[in-house]
C-alpha positions in Angstrom: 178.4 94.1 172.4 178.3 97.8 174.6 175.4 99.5 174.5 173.5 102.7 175.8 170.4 103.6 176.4 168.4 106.2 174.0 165.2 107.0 174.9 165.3 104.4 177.3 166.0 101.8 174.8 169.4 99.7 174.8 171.0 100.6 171.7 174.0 98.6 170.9 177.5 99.8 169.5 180.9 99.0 168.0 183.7 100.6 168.9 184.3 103.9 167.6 180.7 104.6 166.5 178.7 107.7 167.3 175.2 108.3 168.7 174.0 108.7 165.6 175.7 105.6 163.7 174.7 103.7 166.6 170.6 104.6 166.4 170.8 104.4 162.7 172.0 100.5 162.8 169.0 100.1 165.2 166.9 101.8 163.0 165.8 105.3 164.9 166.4 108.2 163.3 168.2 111.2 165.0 167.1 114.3 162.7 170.2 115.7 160.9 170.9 117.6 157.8 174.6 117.5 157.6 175.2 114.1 158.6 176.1 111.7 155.9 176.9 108.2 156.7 179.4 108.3 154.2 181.3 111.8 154.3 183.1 113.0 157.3 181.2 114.9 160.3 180.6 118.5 160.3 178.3 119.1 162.9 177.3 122.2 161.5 173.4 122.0 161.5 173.0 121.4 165.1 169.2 119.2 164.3 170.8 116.3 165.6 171.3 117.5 169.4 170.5 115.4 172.0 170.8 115.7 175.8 173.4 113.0 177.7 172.9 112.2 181.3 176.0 112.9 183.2 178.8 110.4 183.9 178.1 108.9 187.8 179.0 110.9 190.6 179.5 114.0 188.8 176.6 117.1 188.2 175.3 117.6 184.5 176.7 120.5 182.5 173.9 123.2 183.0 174.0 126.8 181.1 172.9 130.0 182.3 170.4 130.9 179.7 167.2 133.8 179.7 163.8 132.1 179.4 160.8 134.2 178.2 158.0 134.1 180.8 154.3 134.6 178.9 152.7 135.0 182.3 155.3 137.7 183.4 155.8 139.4 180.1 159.5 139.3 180.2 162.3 137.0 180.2 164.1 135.7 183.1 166.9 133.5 184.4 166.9 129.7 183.8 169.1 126.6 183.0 169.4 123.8 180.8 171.7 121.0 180.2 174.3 121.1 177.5 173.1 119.6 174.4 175.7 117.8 172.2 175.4 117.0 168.7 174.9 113.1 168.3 176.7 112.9 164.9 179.8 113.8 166.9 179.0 112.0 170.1 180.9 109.0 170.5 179.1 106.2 172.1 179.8 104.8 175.7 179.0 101.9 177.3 176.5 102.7 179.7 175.2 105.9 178.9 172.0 107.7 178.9 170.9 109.7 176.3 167.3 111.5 175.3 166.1 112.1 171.8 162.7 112.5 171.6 162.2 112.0 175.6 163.8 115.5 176.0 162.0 118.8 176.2 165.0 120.9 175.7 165.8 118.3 172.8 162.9 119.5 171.6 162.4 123.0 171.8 166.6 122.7 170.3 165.4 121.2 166.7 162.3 123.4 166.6 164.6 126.8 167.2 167.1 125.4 164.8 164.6 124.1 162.3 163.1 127.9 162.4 166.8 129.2 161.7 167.2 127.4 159.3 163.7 129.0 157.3 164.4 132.6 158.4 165.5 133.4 155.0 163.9 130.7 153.0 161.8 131.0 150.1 159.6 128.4 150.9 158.9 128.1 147.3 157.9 124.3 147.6 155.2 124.1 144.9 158.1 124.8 141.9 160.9 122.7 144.3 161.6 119.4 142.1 163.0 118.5 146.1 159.3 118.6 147.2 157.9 115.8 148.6 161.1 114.3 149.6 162.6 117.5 151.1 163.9 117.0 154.8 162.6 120.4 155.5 159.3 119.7 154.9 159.3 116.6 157.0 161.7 118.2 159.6 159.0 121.3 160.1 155.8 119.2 160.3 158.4 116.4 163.4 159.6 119.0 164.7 158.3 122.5 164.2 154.7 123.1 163.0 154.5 126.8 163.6 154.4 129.5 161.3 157.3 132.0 160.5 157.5 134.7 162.7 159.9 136.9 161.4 158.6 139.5 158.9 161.9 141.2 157.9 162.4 141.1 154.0 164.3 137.8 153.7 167.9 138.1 152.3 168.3 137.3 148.5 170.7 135.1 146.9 171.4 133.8 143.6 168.9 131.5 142.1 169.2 128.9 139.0 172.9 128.9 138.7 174.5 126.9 136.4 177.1 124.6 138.4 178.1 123.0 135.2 176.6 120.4 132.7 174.4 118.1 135.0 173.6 120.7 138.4 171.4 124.3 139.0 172.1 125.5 142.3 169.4 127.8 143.8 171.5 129.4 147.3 168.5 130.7 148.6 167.3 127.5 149.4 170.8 126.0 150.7 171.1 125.6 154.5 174.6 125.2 154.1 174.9 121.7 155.5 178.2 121.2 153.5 177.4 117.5 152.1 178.0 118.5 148.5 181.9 120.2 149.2 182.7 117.5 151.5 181.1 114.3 148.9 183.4 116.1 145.9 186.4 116.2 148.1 186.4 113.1 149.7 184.6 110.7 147.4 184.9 112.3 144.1 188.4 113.5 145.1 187.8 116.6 143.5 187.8 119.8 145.7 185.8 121.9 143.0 182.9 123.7 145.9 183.6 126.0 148.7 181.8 127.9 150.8 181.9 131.7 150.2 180.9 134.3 153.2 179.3 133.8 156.5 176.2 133.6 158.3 173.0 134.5 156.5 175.3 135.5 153.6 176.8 132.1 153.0 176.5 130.1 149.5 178.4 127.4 147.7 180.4 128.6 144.8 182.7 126.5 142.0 186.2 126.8 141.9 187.0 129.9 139.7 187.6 128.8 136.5 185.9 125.4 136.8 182.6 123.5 136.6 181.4 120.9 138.9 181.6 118.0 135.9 183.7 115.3 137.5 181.9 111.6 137.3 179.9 111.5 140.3 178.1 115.4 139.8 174.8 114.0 140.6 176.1 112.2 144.1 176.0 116.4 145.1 172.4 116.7 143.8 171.2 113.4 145.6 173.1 113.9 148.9 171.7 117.8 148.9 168.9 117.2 151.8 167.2 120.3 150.6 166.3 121.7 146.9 169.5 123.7 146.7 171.6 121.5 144.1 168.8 120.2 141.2 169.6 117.7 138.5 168.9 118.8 134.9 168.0 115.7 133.6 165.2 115.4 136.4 164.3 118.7 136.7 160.3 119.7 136.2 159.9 116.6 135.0 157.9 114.3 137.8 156.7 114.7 141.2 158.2 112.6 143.7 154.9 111.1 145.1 153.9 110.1 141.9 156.9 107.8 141.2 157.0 104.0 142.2 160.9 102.5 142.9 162.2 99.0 142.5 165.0 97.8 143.5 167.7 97.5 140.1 171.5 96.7 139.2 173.3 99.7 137.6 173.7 98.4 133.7 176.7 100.6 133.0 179.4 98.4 133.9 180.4 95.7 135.9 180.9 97.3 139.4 176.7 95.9 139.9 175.9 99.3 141.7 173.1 98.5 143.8 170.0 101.3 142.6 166.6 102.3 143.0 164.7 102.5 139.8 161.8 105.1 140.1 158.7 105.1 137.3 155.5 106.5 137.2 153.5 103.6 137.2 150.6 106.0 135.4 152.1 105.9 132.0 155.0 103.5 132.3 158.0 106.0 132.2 161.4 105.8 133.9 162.5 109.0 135.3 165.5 108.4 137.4 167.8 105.8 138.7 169.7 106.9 142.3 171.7 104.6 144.5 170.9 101.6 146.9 173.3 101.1 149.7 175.1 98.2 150.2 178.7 98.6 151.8 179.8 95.6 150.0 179.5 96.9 146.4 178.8 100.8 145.8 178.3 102.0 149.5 175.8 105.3 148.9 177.3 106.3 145.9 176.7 105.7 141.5 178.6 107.1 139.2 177.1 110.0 136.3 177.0 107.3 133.9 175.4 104.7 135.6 172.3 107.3 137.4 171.6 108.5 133.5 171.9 104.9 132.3 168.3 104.4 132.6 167.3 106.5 129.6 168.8 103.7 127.9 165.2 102.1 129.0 163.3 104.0 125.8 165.7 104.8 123.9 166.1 103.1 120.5 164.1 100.1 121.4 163.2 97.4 119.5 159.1 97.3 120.1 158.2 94.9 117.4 159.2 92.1 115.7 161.0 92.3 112.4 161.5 90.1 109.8 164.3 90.8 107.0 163.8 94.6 108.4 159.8 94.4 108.3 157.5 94.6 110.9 155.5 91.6 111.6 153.5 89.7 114.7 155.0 88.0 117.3 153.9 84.4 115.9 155.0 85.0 112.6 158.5 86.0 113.9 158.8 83.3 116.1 157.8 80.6 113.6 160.3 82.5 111.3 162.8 81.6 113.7 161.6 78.0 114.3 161.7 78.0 110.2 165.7 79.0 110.2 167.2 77.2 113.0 165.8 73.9 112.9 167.3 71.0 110.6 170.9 73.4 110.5 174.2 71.8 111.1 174.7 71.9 114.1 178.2 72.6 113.6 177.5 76.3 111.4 175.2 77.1 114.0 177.1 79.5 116.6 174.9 81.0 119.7 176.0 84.4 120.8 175.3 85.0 124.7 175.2 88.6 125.9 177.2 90.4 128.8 174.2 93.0 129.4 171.5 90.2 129.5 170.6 88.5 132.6 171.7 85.1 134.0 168.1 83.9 133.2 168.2 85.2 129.3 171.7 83.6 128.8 171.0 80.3 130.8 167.9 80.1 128.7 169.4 80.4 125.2 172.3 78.5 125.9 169.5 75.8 126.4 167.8 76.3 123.6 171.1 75.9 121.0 172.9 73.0 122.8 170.0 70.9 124.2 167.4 71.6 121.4 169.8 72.7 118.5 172.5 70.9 119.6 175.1 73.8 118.6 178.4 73.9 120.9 180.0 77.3 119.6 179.6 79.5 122.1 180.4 83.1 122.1 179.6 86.3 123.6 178.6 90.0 122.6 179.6 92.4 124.9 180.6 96.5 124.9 184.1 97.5 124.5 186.1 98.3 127.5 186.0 102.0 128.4 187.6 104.7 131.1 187.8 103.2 135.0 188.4 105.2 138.0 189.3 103.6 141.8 186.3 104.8 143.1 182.9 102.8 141.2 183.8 103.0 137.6 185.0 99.6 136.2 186.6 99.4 132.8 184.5 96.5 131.8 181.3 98.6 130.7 178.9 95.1 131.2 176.9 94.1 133.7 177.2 90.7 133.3 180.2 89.7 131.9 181.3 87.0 134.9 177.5 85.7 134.5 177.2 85.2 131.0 180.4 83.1 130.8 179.5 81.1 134.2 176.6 79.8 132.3 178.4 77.9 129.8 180.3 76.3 132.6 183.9 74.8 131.8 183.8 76.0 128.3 184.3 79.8 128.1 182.9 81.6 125.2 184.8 83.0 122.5 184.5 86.6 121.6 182.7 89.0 119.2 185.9 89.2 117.1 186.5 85.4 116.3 182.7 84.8 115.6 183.1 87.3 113.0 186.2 85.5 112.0 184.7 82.2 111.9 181.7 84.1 109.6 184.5 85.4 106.8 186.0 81.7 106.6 182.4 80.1 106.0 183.0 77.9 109.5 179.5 79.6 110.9 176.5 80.2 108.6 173.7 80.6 111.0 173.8 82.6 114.3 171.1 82.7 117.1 171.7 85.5 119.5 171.2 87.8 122.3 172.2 91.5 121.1 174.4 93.8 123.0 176.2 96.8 122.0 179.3 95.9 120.2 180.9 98.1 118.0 183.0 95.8 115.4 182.6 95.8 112.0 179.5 93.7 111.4 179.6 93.1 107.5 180.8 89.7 107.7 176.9 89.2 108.9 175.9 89.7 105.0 177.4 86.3 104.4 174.9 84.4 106.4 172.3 82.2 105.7 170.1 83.2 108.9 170.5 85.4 111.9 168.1 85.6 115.1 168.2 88.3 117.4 166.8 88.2 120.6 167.4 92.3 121.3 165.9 95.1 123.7 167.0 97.8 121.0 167.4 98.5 117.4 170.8 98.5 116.8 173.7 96.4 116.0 173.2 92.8 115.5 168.9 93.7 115.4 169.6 96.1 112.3 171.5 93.0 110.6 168.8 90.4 111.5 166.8 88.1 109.7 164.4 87.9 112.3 164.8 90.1 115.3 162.5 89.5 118.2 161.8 92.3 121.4 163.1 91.5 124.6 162.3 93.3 128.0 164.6 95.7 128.9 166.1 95.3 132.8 163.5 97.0 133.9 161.0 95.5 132.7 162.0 91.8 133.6 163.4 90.7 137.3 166.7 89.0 136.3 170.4 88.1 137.7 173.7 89.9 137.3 176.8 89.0 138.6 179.4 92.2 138.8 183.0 91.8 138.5 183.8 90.6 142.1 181.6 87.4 141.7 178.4 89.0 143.7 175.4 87.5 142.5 172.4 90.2 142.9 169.1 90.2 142.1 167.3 93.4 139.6 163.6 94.3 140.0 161.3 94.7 137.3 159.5 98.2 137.2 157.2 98.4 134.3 155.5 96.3 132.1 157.3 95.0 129.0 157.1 97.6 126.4 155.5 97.0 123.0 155.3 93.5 121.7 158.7 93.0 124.0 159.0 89.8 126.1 161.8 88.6 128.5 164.1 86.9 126.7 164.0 83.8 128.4 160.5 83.4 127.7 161.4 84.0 124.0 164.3 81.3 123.7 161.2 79.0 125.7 158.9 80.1 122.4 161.1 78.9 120.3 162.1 75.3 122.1 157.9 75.0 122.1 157.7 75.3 118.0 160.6 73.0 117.8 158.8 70.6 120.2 161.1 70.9 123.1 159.1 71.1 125.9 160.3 73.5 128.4 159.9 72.8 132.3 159.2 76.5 133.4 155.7 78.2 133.6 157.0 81.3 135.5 160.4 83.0 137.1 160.3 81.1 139.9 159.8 77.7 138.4 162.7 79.1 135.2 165.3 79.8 138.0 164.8 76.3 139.8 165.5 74.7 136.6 168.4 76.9 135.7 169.6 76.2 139.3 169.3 72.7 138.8 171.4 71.5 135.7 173.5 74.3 137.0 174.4 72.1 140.3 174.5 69.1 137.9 177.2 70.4 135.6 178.9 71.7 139.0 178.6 75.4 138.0 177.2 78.3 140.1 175.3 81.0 137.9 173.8 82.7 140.9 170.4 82.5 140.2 167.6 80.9 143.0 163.9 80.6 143.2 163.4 83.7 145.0 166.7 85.7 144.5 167.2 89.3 146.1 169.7 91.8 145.6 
């Protein structure tokens, strides 16, 4: 491959890269606020300059500029070279450029960093961007002295409602343009602008609109500063409080690769923001699937029930043990779930055919919902393509003809992992028994003879394969809440009390087995001793 030098480093490049693009791959970082890797270049902010030695046999580009003398008292004549912006700076074979090796380069960032606070309100101890703000870090790399203007600083509009997920505060904006560019090009809605010039320039909404199409919180997380906030975040955590794992978006089926940020202090989930990976979601989540994590306490089911009463763990599970075993094994159906992991479905598909010996397989799984071409997929599961992988070269019926096979007396016990299904669920009065294995209290867990707590996605690493066949690997982030418990390990429970032995002592040892009579029945279910996203 070409490559240039930065810094005196060789930096390789493809063609058609820039500096920047180029240094980023080989993991240096040019300062920049405007950049994006995924929006189109504006060079506007002018922090990521850089100074390019000139092409052979010809003299750099100098300019005349007036340098002030401290000895002399006044300012005099001087040159420099011709700094170019590296976001725009398309790389060359051969050349030499200087980052953090240039003086000028240097003094450059530090003037423009300055600018850029002139009119600041340096309000940093209210900023929810605080602690993650590239001004903050900028001034401390690059600046690091105090303001030295002592005009009144010019006042803009603060707190403005942009519409039902964004505040924008203008005196904090430094106009890098991120936000207008993200909602025209990615969101392919055109709804900011920039209104006036200079020190008196602001983003604005379209007259008579609201910033509310289905990515509104791409403009808050691509904002470098604390001009564009997020309501559902806002005052809520500080920034170097939170812990992040690495997580699949549960919202639908695209597998949006995310970070998962909790307060390890009390357990709590405060935000989910994207992870990139150019083969599935690039930078970018949708609304949906950043305030899918609320989902996380919400309406959980914390504690075993059974017939609608709480009880203990063991009682529950021997309840279970007491229903399932000795059934025909032919009005026993297992329900598998498109939001549970590969694990939680491999694991109670083993329990019903290898320990109950039931072969009716169906699954639970949302209802299809509104899809866009950009990340939104109409299949509003995570794990649709893994749940029916795992039952091999017999796909699983659906929701509907379960119910079906309920009303006509074919089914009259059901073990099952819960998901959010919205048919008509009285045909479940005319069962005999019905086990839930569910993460919340709704649905099929309301209807339950015994429902048991499983670990939510974030609270359990697991496997999810989106829509295009990509197996990826979810983090867990806090403990299991309540008397919860991955579901695998509950479907293990119960083989124990039936006096199945189960192979597995941890994740690890579960996902070699699953891998195992996986490659024996000649089916891939994505899911490895040591899997990563």
């Amino acid at each position: 491959m070409p490559s240039f030098k930065l810094d005196g480093r060789d930096v390789e490049f493809s063609p058609g890269e820039t500096v920047i693009e180029a240094a980023r791959k080989a993991g240096v970082d040019i300062p920049h606020y405007c950049w994006h890797p995924g929006l189109s270049v504006a060079a506007n902010c002018r922090m990521c300059l850089v100074e390019v030695g000139p092409p052979p046999g010809r003299p750099a580009l100098m300019l005349n500029v007036l340098e002030y003398d401290a000895e002399k008292g006044e300012y005099i004549d001087a040159k420099k070279p011709k700094l170019q912006p590296s976001c725009q700076l398309g790389a060359v074979e051969g050349m030499e450029v200087k980052s953090e090796s240039s003086e000028h380069v240097k003094r450059a960032r530090a003037a423009v960093q300055e600018m850029l606070l002139l009119n600041h309100p340096v309000d940093c101890p209210i900023c929810d961007q605080a602690g993650e703000c590239r001004l903050q870090d900028y001034w401390l790399e690059h600046q690091s002295t105090d303001k030295r203007m002592k005009d009144e600083t010019i006042r803009k509009p603060k707190a403005q409602d942009f519409g039902p997920t964004i505040v924008y505060d203008a005196e904090r904006c430094i106009v890098c343009t991120r936000c207008i560019r993200f909602s025209e090009e990615i969101a392919k809605d055109p709804v900011l602008d920039l209104r006036d010039r200079g020190n008196l320039a602001e983003v604005v909404v379209a007259p008579g609109r609201e910033l509310d199409h289905d990515y509104t919180l791409m403009t808050e997380h691509v904002c470098p500063v604390g001009a564009l906030t997020a309501k559902d975040f806002r005052f809520k955590a500080r920034v170097w409080f939170l812990r992040s794992s690495q997580s699949i978006c549960q919202g639908c089926s695209t597998g949006c690769n995310a970070f998962l940020d909790y307060d390890p202090r009390d357990q709590t989930v405060y935000r989910h923001r994207p992870r990139e990976n150019a083969e599935v979601n690039k930078f970018w989540m949708c609304d949906k699937g950043m305030l899918d994590y609320r989902r996380i306490h919400e309406n959980r089911l914390l504690e075993p029930t059974i017939s609608g009463k709480s009880a203990d763990v063991g009682a529950a599970l021997e309840k279970a043990v007491e229903l399932l075993k000795d059934v025909d094994s032919d009005k026993l159906a297992v329900v598998l779930s498109a939001q549970h992991s590969n694990e939680d479905n491999f694991a109670l598909l083993t329990l019903a055919q290898e320990h109950l010996g039931s072969k009716a397989l169906f699954l639970a799984a949302r209802p299809s919902g509104p899809a866009d071409d950009i990340l939104i997929n109409a299949d509003k599961n995570p794990n649709t393509a893994g749940a029916t992988a795992v039952c091999g070269s017999t796909p699983p019926k659906s929701f509907s003809e379960l119910l079906t096979a309920i009303g006509s007396g074919k089914i009259s016990h059901v073990l099952a992992l819960s998901a959010d299904v919205e048919e008509d669920l009285s045909p479940l009065s005319d069962l005999k028994a019905l086990v839930v294995l569910s993460t919340h209290d709704v649905g099929l867990a309301k209807a339950a003879t015994v429902a048991l707590p499983a670990s939510s996605w974030a609270e359990c690493d697991g496997t999810f394969v989106n829509e295009k066949g990509a197996s990826q690997a979810s983090e867990s982030a806090i403990k299991p809440q309540g008397a919860s418990r991955p579901a695998w390990k509950l479907a293990g429970a119960i083989g124990m009390r039936l006096g199945k032995s189960t192979p597995w002592k941890s994740l690890d040892d579960f996902r070699g087995a699953v891998n195992s009579d996986a490659a024996a029945a000649g089916v891939d279910v994505g899911v490895q001793p040591g899997a990563s996203a």
